[in-house]
N, C-alpha and C positions, 0 to 999 in steps of 0.2 A: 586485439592490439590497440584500435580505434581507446574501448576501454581504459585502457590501462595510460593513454596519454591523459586522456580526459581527466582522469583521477590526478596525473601528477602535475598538471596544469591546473590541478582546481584544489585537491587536500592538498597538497605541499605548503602553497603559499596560505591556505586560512590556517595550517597546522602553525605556522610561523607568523603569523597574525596573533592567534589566541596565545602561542608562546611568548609572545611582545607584552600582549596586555597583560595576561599573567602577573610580568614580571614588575612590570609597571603598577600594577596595580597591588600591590603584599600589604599596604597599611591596613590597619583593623578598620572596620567600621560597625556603630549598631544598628543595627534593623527594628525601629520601633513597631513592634503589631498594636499598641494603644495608641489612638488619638488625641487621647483624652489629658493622657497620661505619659508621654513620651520616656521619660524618667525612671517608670515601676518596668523593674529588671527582671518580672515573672514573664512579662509579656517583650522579650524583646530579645534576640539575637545579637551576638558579636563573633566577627568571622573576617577575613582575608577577602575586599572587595570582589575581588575576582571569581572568590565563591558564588558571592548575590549573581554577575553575570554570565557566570557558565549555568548556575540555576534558572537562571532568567530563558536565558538560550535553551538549553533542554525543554522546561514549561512551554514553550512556546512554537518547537517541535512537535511537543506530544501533542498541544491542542491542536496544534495547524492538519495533522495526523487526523486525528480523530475527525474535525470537522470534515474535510478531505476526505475518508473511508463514508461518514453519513452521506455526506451529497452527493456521490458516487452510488447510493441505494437503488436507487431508481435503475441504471445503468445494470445493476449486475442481478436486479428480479428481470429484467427484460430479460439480459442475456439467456440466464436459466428456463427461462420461458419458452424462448426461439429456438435452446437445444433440446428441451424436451418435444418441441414441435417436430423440429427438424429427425429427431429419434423416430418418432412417430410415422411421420411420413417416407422415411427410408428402410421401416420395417413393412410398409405398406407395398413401395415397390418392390421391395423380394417376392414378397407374397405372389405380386405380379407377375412378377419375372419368372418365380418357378409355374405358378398356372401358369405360364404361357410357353414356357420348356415342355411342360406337360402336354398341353393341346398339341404343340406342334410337334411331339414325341408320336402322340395319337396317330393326328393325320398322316405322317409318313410309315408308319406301320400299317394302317389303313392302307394305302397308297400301294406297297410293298406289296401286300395278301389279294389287291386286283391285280 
C-alpha cells in the first residue's frame, strides 16, 4: 500500500512534468555530431527537442545503472562468499548434530542393556 502511494506521489507528477515539457518543447532541432563542420547533413540529426531530452534522460539512466551494478561488485562477491561459508558451516553442524543423535542413541541403549 505504502508502495503504491509512493509511486503516485512520485510517477504522477514527473508523468505530468515530462507531459509539460513534451509539449513545450515540439520545435525541430539539429543535433550536429561534427565540430568541425556543423552544417554537413551526413553527420547530424533533426528531431522534436524533446526527443534529445528523453534520450538524454534514458543515457543517463542506463549509465548511472550500469556504474551503480559495478560498484556494487565487491558487495555481492562478498555476499556469495559468506553464503557459501555459511552453507558450509551449517552442513557441518548436521553432521554434528546427527554424530551426536548417534552417540547419544548409543549410550542410552547401552544404559537400557545394564
Amino acid at each position: 500500500m505504502v508502495k503504491k502511494v509512493i509511486n503516485l506521489v512520485i510517477l504522477v507528477p514527473l508523468g505530468i512534468i515530462l507531459i509539460v515539457l513534451s509539449v513545450a518543447n515540439r520545435q525541430s532541432v539539429t543535433l550536429a555530431l561534427n565540430p568541425f563542420e556543423p552544417q554537413d547533413q551526413l553527420l547530424s540529426l533533426t528531431a522534436p527537442f524533446f526527443v534529445f531530452l528523453f534520450l538524454a534522460l534514458i543515457l543517463g539512466l542506463v549509465i548511472g545503472s550500469f556504474a551503480t551494478w559495478f560498484a556494487q561488485g565487491k558487495y555481492r562477491k562478498r555476499a556469495r562468499h559468506e553464503s557459501k561459508a555459511a552453507m558450509k558451516w551449517q552442513e557441518e553442524a548436521d553432521r554434528h548434530k546427527s554424530r551426536a543423535e548417534q552417540i547419544a542413541g548409543q549410550s542410552l541403549s547401552q544404559l537400557s542393556a545394564k
